[in-house]
C-alpha positions as semicolon CSV with decimal commas, in nm:
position;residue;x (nm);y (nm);z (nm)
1;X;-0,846;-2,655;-4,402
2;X;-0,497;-2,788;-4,321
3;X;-0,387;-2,358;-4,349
4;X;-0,659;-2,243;-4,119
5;X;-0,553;-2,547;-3,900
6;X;-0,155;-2,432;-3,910
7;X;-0,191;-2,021;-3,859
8;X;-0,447;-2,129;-3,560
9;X;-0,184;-2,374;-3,401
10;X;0,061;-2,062;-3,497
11;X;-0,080;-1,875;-3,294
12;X;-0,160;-2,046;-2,985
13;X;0,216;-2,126;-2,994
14;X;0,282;-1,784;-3,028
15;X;0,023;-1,655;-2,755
16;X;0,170;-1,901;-2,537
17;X;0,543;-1,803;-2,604
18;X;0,492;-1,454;-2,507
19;X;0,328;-1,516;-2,219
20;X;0,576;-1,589;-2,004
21;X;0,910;-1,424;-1,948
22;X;1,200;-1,513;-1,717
23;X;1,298;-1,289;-1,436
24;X;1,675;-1,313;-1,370
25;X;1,850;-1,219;-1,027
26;X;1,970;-0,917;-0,994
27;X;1,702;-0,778;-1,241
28;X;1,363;-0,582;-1,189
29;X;1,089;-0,608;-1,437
30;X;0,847;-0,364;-1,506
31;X;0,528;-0,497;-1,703
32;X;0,339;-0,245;-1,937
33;X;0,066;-0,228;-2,112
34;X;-0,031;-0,147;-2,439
35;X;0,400;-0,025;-2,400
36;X;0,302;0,289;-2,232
37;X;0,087;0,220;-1,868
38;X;0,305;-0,005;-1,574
39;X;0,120;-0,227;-1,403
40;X;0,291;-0,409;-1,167
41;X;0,691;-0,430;-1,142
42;X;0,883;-0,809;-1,037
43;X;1,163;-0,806;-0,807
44;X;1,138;-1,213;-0,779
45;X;1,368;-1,412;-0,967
46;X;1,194;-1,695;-1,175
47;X;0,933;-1,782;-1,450
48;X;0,656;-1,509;-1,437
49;X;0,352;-1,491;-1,684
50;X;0,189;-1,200;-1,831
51;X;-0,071;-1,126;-2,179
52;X;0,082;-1,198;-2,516
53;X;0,237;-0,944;-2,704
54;X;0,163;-0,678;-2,769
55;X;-0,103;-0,659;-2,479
56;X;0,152;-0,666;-2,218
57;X;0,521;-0,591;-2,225
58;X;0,809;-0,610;-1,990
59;X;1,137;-0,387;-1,987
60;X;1,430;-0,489;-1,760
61;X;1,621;-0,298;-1,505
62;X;1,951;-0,318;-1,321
63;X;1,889;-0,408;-0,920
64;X;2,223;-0,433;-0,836
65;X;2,452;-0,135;-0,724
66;X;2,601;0,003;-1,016
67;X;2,887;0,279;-1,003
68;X;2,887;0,613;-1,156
69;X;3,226;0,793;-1,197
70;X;3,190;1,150;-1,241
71;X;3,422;1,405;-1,431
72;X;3,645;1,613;-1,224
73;X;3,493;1,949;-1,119
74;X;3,612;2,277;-0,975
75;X;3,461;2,380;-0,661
76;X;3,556;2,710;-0,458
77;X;3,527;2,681;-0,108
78;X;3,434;2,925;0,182
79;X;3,841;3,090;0,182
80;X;3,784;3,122;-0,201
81;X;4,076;2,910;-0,284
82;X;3,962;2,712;-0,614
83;X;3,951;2,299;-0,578
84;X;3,900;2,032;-0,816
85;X;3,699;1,793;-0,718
86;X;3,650;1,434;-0,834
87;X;3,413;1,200;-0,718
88;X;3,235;0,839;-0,759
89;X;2,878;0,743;-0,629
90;X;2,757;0,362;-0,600
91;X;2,353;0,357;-0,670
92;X;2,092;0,121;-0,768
93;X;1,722;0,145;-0,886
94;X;1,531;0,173;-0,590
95;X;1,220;0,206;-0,783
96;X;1,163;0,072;-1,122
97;X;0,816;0,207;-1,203
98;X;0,943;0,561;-1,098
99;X;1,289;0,501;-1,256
100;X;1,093;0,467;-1,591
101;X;0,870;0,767;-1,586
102;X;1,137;1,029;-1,486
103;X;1,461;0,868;-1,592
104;X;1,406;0,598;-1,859
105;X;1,805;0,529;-1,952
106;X;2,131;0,493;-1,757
107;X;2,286;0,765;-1,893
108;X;1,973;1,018;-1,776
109;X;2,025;0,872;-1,450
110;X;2,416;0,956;-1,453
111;X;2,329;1,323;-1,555
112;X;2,065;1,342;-1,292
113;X;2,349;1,213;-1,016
114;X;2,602;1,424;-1,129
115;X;2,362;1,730;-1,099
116;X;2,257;1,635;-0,784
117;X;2,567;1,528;-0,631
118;X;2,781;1,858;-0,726
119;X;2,506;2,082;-0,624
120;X;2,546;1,915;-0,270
121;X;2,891;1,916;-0,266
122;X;2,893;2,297;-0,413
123;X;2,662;2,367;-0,060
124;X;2,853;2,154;0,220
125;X;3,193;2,273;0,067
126;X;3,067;2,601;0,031
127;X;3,090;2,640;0,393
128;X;3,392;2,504;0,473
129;X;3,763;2,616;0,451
130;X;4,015;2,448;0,211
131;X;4,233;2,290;0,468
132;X;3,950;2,149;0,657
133;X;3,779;1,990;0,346
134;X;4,172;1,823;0,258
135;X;4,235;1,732;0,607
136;X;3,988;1,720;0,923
137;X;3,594;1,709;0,799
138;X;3,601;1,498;0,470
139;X;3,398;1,227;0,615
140;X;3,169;1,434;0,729
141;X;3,121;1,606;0,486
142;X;3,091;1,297;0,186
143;X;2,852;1,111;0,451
144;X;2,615;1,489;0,453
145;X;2,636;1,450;0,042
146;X;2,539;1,063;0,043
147;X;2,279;1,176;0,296
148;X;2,143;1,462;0,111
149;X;2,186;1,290;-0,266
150;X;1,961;1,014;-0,124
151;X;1,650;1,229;-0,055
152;X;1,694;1,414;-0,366
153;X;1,733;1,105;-0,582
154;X;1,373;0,904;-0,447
155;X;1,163;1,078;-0,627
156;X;1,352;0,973;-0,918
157;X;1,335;0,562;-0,805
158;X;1,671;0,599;-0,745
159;X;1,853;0,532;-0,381
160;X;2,249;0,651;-0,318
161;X;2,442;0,414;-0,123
162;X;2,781;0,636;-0,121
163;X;2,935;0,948;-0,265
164;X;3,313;0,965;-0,189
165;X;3,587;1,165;-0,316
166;X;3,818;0,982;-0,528
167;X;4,054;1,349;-0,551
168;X;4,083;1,661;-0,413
169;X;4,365;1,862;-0,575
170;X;4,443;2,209;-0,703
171;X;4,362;2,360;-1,080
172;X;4,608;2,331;-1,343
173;X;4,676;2,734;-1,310
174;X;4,750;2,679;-0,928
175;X;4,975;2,394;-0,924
176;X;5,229;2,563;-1,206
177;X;5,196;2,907;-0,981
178;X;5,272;2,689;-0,642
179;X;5,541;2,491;-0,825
């Protein structure tokens, strides 16, 4: 009797434990359930409850702006004169639910960006000459990119808050030609 009486106390303790979870600041929760089917995502900081384990499930995502620092690229703009471009985005999960069905991990999201980001910047630089891109229109053209990266990137639950270049300079094979 005093077993039965111990795994039934067991697991109300245990029902009760994992039926709560804390939401931190900063944080978005997605709860699941069954692991597979969102039901509702929590922006609020504070105690939330939920089923026990394994009826319901949460999984944690970043809310805060979070940079992504892409690897240098070469782009060739409308004069054909071969650039390499390097540049950094600042983006946060707009969209947790949406976030986890297309993207799932950090790192997809970072591929997705850079995709997305040098395909727009392979378009808007496409059109331009060299020496306007290095001296008169960059801020127009890194506010079209942020513009155009943010529409792309909502279907994915993710929003863009900039895209800026952190370099502009010539390929290895130019410079040592030049100098």
């Amino acid at each position: 009797m005093k077993i039965i009486l111990r795994i039934v106390i067991g697991l109300v303790l245990w029902c009760v434990w994992t039926s709560w979870y804390q939401a931190d600041e900063g944080k978005r929760y997605v709860v699941f359930r069954l692991g597979s089917t969102p039901l509702w995502e929590e922006t609020r900081s504070g105690l939330h409850g939920k089923m026990p384990w394994p009826v319901h499930t949460t999984r944690e995502f970043e809310s805060r702006l979070m940079q992504y620092d892409a690897e240098p690229r070469e782009i060739i703009p409308r004069d054909k004169k071969n650039m390499v471009v390097d540049t950094f985005s600042l983006f946060r999960i707009s969209d947790a639910t949406q976030y986890n069905r297309r993207l799932q991990t950090t790192a997809n999201a970072q591929t997705r960006l850079d995709d997305v980001i040098y395909s727009e910047i392979r378009n808007d630089m496409g059109r331009r000459d060299f020496v306007d891109i290095l001296v008169g229109q960059r801020d127009d053209i890194m506010n079209d990119v942020t513009e155009q990266t943010r529409k792309q990137l909502l279907e994915y639950g993710l929003t863009t808050a900039i895209v800026r270049l952190s370099r502009t300079d010539l390929p290895e094979d130019n410079k040592e030609s030049v100098y």
